[in-house]
C-alpha positions in Angstrom: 0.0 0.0 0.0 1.0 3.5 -0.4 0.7 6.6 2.0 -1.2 10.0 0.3 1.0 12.8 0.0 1.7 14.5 3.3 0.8 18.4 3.4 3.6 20.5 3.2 4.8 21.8 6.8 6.5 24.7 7.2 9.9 24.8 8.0 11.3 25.3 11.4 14.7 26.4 10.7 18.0 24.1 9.9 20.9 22.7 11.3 22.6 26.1 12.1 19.5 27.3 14.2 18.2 24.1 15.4 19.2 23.1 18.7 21.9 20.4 17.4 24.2 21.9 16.0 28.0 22.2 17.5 29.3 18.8 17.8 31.3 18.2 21.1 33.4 15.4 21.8 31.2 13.6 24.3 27.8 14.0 22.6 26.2 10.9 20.3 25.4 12.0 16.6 21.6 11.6 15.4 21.1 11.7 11.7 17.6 13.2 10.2 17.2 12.7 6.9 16.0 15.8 4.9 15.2 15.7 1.0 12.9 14.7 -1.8 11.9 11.7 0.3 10.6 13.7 2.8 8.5 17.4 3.3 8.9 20.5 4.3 8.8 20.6 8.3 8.8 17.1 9.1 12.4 16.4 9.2 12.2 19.8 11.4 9.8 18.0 14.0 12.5 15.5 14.3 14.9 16.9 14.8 13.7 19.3 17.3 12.1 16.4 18.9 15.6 14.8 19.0 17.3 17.9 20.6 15.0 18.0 23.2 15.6 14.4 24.4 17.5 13.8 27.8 20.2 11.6 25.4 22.5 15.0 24.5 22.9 14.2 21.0 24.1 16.3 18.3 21.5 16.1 15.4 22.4 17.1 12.0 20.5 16.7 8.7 21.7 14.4 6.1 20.4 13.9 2.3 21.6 14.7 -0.9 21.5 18.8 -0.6 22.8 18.3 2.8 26.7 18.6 4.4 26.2 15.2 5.2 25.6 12.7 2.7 23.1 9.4 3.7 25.9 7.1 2.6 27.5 4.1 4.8 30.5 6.6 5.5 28.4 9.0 7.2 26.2 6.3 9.2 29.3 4.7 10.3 29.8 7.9 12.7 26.2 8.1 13.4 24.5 6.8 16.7 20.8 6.8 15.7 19.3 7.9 11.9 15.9 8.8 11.9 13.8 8.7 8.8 10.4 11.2 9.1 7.1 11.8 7.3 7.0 12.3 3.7 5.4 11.9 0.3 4.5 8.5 -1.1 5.8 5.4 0.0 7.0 4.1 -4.1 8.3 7.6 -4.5 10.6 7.8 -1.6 11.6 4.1 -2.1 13.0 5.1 -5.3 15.4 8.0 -3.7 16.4 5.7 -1.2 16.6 2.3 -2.3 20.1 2.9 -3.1 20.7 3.6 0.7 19.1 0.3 2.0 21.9 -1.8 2.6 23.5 0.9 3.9 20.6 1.5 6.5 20.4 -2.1 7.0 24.4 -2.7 7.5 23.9 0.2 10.0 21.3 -0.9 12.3 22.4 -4.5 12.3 26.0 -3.7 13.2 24.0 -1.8 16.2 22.6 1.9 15.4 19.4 2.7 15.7 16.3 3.7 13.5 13.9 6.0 14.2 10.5 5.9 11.6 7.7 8.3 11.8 5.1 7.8 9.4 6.6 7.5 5.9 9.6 6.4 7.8 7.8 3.3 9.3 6.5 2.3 5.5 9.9 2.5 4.6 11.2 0.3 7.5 8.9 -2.3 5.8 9.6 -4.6 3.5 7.4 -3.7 0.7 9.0 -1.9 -0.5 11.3 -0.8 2.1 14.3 -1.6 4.2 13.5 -4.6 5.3 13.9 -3.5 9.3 10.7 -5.3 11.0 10.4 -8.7 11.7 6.7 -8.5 9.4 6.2 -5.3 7.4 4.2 -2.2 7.2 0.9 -1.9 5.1 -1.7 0.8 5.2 -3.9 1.3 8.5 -7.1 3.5 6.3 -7.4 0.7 4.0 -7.6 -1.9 7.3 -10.7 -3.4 8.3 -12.7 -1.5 11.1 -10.1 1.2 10.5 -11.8 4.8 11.9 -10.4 7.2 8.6 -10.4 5.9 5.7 -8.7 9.0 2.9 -5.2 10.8 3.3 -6.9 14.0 4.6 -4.7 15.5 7.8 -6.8 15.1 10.6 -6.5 13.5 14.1 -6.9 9.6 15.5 -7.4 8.3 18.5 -5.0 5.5 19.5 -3.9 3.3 22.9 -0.4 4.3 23.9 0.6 1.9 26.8 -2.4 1.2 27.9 -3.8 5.4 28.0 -6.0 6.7 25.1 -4.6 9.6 23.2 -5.1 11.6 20.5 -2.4 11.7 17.9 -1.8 14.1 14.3 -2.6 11.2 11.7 -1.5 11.8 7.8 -2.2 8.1 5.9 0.3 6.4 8.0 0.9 2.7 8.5 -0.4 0.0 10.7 2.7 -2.8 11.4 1.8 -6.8 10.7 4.1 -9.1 12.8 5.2 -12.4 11.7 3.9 -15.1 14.3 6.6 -15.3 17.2 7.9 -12.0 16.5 9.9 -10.5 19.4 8.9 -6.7 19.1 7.2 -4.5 21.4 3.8 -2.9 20.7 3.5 0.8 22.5 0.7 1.9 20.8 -2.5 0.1 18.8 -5.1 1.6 16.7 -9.1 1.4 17.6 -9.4 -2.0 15.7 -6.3 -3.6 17.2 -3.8 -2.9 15.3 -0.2 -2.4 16.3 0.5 1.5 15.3 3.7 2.0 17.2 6.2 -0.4 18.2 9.9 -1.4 19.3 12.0 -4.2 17.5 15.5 -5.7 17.6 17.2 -5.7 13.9 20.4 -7.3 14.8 22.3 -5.8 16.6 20.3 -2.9 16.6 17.0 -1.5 17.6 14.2 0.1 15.1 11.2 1.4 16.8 8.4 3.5 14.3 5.1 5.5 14.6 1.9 5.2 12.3 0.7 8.1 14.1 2.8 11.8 14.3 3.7 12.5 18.4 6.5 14.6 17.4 3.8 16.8 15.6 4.4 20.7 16.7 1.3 22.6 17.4 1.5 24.5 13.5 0.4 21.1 12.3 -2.9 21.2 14.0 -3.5 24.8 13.5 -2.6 24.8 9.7 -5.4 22.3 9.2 -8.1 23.6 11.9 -7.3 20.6 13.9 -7.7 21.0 18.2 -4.0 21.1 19.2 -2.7 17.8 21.3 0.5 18.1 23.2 2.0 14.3 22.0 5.2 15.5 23.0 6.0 12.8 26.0 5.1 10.0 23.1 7.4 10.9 20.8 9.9 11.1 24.1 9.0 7.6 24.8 9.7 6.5 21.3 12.8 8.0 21.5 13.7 6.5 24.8 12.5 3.2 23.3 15.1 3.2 20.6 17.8 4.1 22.2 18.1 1.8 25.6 20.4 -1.0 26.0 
């Protein structure tokens, strides 16, 4: 299945005004990626979610007009790479399919992937980077699924056991192969696991249907009641990175 393409956010500065920028000697780097597989203030969320985290990491941007090429080089230095919302799922498959062993060798040899909506499609396997023990597929086409068209809007979900209310943009539900060792945070109203944490390896992976990291212009932009999802996206985040 394939996501809609995500409304364009606005841009909330780059990696000389976000809080990541200076690199010091002691601090983890975080890699965002930011380019045609992705839109306008989405990779911003992320990283400004990532800066805010307890974990002191330096976050910088990486993609193809960025200082920092997504190449094995770059990931070799990199502590966590975090891939965020974007356009359609065959689309950005196409930019980065040339990445995927790459991403793969990364995580496996014991970094860390970060997925928020487009991001968790892509750490499918169909197509995608093959990061999940099962695969992403598309939660409005699911069965008892409570939006069914790509519109922006809001969803309620279960995050550990509390009921929330999460910005939703067409993002994926995750299908587990029988035995699978992954963690569900977070399920949609018919059941289905919309947030979870996985071993790859050596690694970890942990990705979002749903958008916590989503600042408050998201909701306004589309008339939406603002949610303050914040503390998920912190928990996702602290998923991903434990031991």
């Amino acid at each position: 299945m394939e996501p809609a393409r995500e409304g364009v956010r606005k841009p909330r500065g780059d990696a000389s005004t976000t809080p990541t920028c200076a690199a010091t000697g002691h601090r983890r780097l975080a890699l965002v990626y930011r380019g045609p597989a992705s839109q306008p203030g989405c990779p911003e969320a992320v990283a400004e979610l990532l800066g805010s985290t307890p974990w002191n990491l330096d976050v910088r941007f990486t993609g193809p007009d960025e200082v920092l090429p997504l190449a094995a080089r770059t990931l070799s230095r990199a502590a966590l790479y975090a891939q965020p919302g974007g356009g359609t799922l065959s689309s950005a498959y196409r930019r980065l399919r040339w990445q995927r062993r790459a991403v793969r060798d990364f995580v496996h040899h014991g970094g860390r992937y970060l997925g928020f909506c487009l991001g968790g499609y892509l750490a499918g396997a169909t197509p995608g980077f093959g990061l999940l023990p099962g695969d992403a597929d598309q939660y409005i086409s699911s069965p008892g699924a409570t939006v069914h068209d790509g519109r922006d809007t809001v969803i309620q979900v279960t995050w550990r056991g509390r009921p929330r209310t999460v910005f939703f943009q067409d993002g994926p539900l995750f299908v587990l192969d029988e035995g699978a060792d992954a963690r569900i945070l977070a399920t949609y109203d018919n059941g289905a696991a919309a947030a979870l944490v996985t071993r790859y390896g050596g690694g970890r992976v942990a990705v979002t249907g749903p958008h916590p990291e989503a600042t408050a212009d998201w909701y306004t932009d589309h008339g939406l009641p603002v949610q303050d999802t914040r503390d998920l996206a912190q928990e996702l985040v602290e998923a991903v990175m434990q031991e």
